[in-house]
N, C-alpha and C positions, 0 to 999 in steps of 0.2 A: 582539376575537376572541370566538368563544362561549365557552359551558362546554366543557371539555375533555372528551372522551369516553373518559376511563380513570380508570377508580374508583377505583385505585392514588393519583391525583394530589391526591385528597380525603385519601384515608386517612392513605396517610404523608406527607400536606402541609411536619409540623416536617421530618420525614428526609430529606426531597428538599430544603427549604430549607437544610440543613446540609451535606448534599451538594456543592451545589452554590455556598454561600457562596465569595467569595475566598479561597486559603492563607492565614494568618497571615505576616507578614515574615517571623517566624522560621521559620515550618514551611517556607518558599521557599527560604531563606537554605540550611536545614541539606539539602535535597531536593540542589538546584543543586550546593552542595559535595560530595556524597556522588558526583555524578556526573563532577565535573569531577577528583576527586581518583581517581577507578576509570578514567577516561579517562586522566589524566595531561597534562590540557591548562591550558596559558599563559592561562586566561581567566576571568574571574569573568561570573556574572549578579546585576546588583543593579537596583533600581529607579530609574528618571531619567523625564526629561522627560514621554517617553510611556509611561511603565510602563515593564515588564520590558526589559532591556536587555541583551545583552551586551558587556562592555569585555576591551579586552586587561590582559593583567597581566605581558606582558611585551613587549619592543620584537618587533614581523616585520618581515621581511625582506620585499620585492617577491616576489610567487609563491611564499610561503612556508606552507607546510599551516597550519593553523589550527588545525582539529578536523576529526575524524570522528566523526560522531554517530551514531548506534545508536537505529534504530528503537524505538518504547515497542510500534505497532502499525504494521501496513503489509499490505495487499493487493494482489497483481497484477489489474490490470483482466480481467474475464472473457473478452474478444474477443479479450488478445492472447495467452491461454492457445494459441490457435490455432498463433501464429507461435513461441512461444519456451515454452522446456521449462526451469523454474528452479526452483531450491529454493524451499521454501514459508517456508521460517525465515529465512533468509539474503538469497535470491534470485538467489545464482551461478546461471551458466547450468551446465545437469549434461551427464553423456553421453556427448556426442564431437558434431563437426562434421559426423559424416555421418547421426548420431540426428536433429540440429537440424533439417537438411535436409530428408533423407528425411521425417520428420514431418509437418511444414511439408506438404511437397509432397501429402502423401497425406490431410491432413486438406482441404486447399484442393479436390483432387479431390471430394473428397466433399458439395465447395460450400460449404465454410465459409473464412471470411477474415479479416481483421485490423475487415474495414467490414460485419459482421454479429455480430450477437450470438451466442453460441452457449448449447446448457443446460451441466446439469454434465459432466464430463470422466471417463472414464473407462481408466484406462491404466494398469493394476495389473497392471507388472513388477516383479521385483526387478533388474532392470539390463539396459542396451542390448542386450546379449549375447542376452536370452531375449526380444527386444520383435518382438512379431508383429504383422502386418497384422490379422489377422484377433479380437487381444485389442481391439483399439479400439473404446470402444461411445461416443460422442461425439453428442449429441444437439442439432438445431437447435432452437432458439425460431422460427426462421422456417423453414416448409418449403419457403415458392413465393420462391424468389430470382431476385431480378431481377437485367437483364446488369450488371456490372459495368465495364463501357467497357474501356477500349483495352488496360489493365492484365492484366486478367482473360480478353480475348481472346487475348493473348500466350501466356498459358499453358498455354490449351485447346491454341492452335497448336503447341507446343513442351513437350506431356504426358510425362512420363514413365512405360515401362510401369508395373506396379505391382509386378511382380516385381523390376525392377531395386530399387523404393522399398523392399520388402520385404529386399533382400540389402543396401543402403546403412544400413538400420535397425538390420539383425541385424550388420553390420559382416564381412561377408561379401565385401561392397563396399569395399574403403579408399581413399578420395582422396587423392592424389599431397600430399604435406607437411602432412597432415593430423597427423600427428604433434605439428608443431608449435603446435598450439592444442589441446592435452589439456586434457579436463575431467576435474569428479570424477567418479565414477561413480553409475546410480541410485538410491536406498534408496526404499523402499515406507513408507506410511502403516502405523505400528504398528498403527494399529487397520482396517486392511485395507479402506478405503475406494475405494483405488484412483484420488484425487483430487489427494489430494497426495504433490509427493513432494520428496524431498530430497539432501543431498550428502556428508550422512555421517549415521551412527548419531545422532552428538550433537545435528545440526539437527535431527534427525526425535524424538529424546527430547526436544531443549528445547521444541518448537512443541507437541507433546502435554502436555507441561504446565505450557507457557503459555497455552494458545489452543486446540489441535485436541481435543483430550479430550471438550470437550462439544460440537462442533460435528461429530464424524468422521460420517459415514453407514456407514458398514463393518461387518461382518457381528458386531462386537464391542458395537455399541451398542444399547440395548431397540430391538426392531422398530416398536413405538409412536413411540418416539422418533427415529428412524430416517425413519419415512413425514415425520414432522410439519420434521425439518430439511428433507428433500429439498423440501417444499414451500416452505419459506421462502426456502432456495436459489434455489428456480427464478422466484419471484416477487421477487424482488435480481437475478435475472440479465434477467428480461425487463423491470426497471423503472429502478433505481439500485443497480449496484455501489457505491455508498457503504453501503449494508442491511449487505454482511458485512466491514467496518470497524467498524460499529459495534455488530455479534453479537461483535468479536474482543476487542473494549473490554469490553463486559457480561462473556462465557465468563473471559478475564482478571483481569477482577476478585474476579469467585465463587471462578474457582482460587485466587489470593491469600487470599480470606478464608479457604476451607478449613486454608490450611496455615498461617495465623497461627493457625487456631482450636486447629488439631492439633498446635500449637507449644505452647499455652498450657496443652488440656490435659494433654500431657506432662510441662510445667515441674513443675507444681505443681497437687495434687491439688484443692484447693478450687476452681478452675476449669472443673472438672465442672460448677457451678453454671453456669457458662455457656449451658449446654441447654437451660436454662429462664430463663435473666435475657436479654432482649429488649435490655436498657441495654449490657448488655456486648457481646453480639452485635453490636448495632449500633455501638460505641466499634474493634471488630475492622473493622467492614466500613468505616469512614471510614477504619482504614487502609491497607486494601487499594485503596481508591476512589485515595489518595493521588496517587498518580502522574500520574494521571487529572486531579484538581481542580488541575494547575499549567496546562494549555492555559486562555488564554483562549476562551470560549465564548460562545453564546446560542442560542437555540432557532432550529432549522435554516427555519422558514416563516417567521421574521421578518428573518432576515439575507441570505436568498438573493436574488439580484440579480433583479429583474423581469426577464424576457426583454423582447428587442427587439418581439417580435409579441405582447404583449399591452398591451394599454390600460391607461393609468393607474383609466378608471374600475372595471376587472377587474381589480384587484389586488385586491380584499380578498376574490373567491370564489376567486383566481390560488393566494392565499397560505394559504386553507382544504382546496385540494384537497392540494396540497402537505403539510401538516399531518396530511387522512386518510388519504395514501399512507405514511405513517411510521405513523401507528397499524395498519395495519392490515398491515404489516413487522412492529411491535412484536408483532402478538397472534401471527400464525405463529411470532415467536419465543421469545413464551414457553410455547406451547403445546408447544415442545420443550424449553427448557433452565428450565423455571422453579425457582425454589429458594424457597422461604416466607423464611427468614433474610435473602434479599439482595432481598425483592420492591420494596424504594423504586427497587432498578435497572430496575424492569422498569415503569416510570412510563412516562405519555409524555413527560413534563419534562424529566425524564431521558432519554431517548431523544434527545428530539430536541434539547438541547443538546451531545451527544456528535457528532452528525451535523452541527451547527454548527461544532464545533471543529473538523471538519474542512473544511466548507465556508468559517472566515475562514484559516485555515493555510494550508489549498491547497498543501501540499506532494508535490510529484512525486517521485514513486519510479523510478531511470530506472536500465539496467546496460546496456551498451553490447554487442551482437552480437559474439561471436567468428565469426559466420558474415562477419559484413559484414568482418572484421581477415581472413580467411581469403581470400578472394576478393580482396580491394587485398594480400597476400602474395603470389598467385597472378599480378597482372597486376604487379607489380613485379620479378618474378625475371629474370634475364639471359635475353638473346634465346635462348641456347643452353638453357634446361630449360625457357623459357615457352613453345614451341612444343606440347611433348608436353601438357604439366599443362594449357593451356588446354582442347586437343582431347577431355581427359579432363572438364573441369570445368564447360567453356562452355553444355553442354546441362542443369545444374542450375543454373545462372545464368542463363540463357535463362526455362527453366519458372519461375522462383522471380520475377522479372519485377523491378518497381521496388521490390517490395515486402521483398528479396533482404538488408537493412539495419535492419531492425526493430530495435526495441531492446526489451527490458524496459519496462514500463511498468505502474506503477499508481499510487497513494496514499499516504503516509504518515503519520504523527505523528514527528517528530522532535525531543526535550525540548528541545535546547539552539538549534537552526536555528529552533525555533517562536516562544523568544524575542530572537532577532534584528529590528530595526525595519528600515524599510525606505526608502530614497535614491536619487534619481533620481542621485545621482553618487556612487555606492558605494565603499566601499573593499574590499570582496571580495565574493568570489562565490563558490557554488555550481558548482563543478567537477569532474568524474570524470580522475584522471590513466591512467595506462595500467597502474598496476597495483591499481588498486580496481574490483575485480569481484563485488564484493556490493553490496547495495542501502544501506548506509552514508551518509549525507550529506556529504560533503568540501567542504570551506568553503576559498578560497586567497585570499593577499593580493591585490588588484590593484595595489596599491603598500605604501611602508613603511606601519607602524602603530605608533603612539609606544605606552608601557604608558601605561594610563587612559584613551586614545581609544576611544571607544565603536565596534565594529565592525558596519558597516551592510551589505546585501544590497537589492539591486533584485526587488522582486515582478512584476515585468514586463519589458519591452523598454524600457530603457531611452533608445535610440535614437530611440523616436517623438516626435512633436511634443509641447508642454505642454497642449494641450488632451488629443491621444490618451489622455496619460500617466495624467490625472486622470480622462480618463471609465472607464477601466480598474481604478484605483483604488477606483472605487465599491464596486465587487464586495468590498474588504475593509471596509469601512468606514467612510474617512477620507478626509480630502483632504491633498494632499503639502505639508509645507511647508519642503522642504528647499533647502537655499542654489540649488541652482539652480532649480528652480523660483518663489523668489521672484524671483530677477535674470528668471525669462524670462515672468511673470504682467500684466507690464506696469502701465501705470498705472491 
């Protein structure tokens, strides 16, 4: 590779290498417990075979919850902002079922869908009750859309006026047993962006200061500052939604350093000195990083999978363009959020190992449609009350097309799911029951699990053939060498 085009990576070379060094065993050790004892879960992480592992520590049951694991960072995918309306902290669906809908419907009119990108969002209500047609300012990255095939014909055919979408929004409109899929209601971005929104006060305080504070665009933050996100923004949404994944990791960790700093110098006055000692600053900012240096990583242009359509001999300008599409994320980012104290974050080393961590994790962020639970309620009710509630409901399941089932969908970091290894004949798995409706990771037995059995998870389809399994596999970086794939490798 060349020289790196960020002068940062020169500068703070030792700080980035410190950075980004492995935890210590014990810094792992005491990290993992801190978590697993505030979860209250049956499991230890310690190091085995392939690294980090989790093991049971105590017997499961078949189908028996595991853990639920709590995002560190997580973003919903920008397209499916389109389809579904969720907290930004959380990722509950908010609102009510005729919010979702109506939504949906009236944003698709407008030509945008689950299969086009769209810009930023704008829909700065304080709850469904006040949500007009006419507040929606939603902007496309693509103006000239092409047809959408048979899907998207359906629902031209089968439009809804827009007035009705407008009374179904404002809840003017109430669908028949809609009752029984309540949500929470909307809250508004404290700093008045109008981008995000959430499901209670507490979500929409913690995301502010975890995460949204230095990212909001809202009428709260410098207008300099302000122009310079929206740019960055828009250039993540026309390129890789992984870009504000890994603005929420940087924004996350400056907020941490702040408040250790403001912790410290509270404590104790001689830590004024802080201000000016660079040594300390920086001993603050490797603990704020903390959380952060337990993913395993690598720099996002050297792990990402070559695509199918480029040639082996293009890989090495494949994996340079790659590289300037992150620098050049990283500089719109920090021409908004930069901070001199935390500048080793704003490296491209850093950068692009962070965007790494998420491309070997690969962890899905997924919450399941109460619209889709509402419609199988509706086709299920006795012949005697489905007749009406259809006639009522059919022509919004008609317009809403195949697409009527969407679910949540974006990205994750998950501490304790990320060090889970990975088996082609697993003993659990990644599963949503019926009543986990936040973006949480739930982990469930597929069979018993003795204490001190290590607990495995399948990164793929586990069903496919042992070639499939392994060419898929690449993408993380390893090849499978688990019991059943040695018995199906042959000789």
């Amino acid at each position: 590779m060349e020289k790196s085009p960020c002068s940062l990576d020169v500068e703070f070379a030792d700080r980035i290498a410190a950075l980004l060094a492995p935890p210590s065993p014990e810094s792992k050790k005491e990290y993992f417990d801190d978590i697993i004892r505030r979860q209250n879960h049956g499991i230890k992480v310690k190091d085995g075979k392939y690294g980090k592992g989790v093991y049971a520590n105590v017997d499961f049951r078949e189908e028996e919850l595991i853990l639920k694991d709590q995002m560190l960072v997580a973003s919903q995918h920008i397209s499916n902002k389109v389809d579904c309306l969720v907290c930004s902290y959380c990722f509950r669906f908010i609102g009510s079922v005729e919010l979702q809908i109506g939504r949906k419907l009236y944003l698709q009119a407008l030509g945008l869908s689950v299969k086009h990108e769209c810009g930023i969002e704008t829909l700065a209500n304080d709850s469904e009750d006040d949500f007009q047609t006419d507040s929606m300012d939603v902007e496309s990255s693509n103006q000239n859309h092409n047809s959408e095939g048979s899907s998207s014909s359906s629902r031209k055919e089968n439009a809804i006026p827009e007035g009705v979408l407008a009374s179904l929004m404002n809840r003017n409109l109430i669908l028949p047993y809609s009752d029984q899929f309540s949500l929470p209601p909307v809250f508004s971005c404290n700093g008045g962006c109008g981008e995000e929104h959430y499901c209670s006060e507490l979500c929409a305080e913690a995301d502010w200061e975890s995460f949204h504070s230095l990212l909001c665009t809202g009428n709260k933050s410098d207008p300099s500052q302000r122009e310079a996100l929206v740019k960055f923004m828009e250039h993540a949404n026309k390129t890789n939604d992984i870009f504000i994944l890994a603005a929420k990791v940087i924004s996350s960790t400056i907020l941490r350093y702040k408040r250790l700093k403001e912790s410290h110098l509270r404590r104790e006055v001689q830590y004024a000195a802080v201000n000016g000692n660079c040594a300390s600053c920086f001993s603050l900012l490797l603990e704020a990083w903390k959380p952060v240096s337990m993913g395993f990583k690598k720099r996002w242009w050297e792990c990402v999978a070559l695509p199918d359509d480029v040639d082996l001999g293009d890989e090495v300008s494949f994996r340079m363009e790659i590289r300037d599409l992150a620098h050049k994320s990283l500089q719109l980012l920090k021409e908004a959020i930069f901070v001199q104290e935390c500048a080793p974050l704003f490296s491209l080393d850093v950068y692009g190992h962070i965007i790494g961590m998420f491309e070997l994790n690969n962890l899905d962020l997924v919450v399941a449609s109460p619209v889709e639970d509402y419609f199988i309620y509706i086709d299920d009710l006795p012949s005697s009350l489905k007749t009406e509630a259809e006639r009522l409901t059919r022509p919004f399941l008609d317009a809403l097309g195949d697409d009527y089932s969407v679910c949540c969908e974006g990205s994750a970091f998950f501490p304790l799911q990320s060090c889970m290894n990975h088996s082609c004949c697993p003993n659990a798995k990644a599963f949503k029951r019926e009543e986990d409706k936040d973006g949480q990771a739930t982990i469930i037995a597929l069979r018993p699990i003795a204490k001190g059995e290590e607990v495995t998870i399948s990164y793929i389809d586990e069903e496919l053939p042992y070639e499939e399994r392994q060419a898929l596999l690449v993408d993380y970086g390893f090849e499978c060498r688990c019991p059943r794939c040695l018995e199906e490798e042959g000789p």
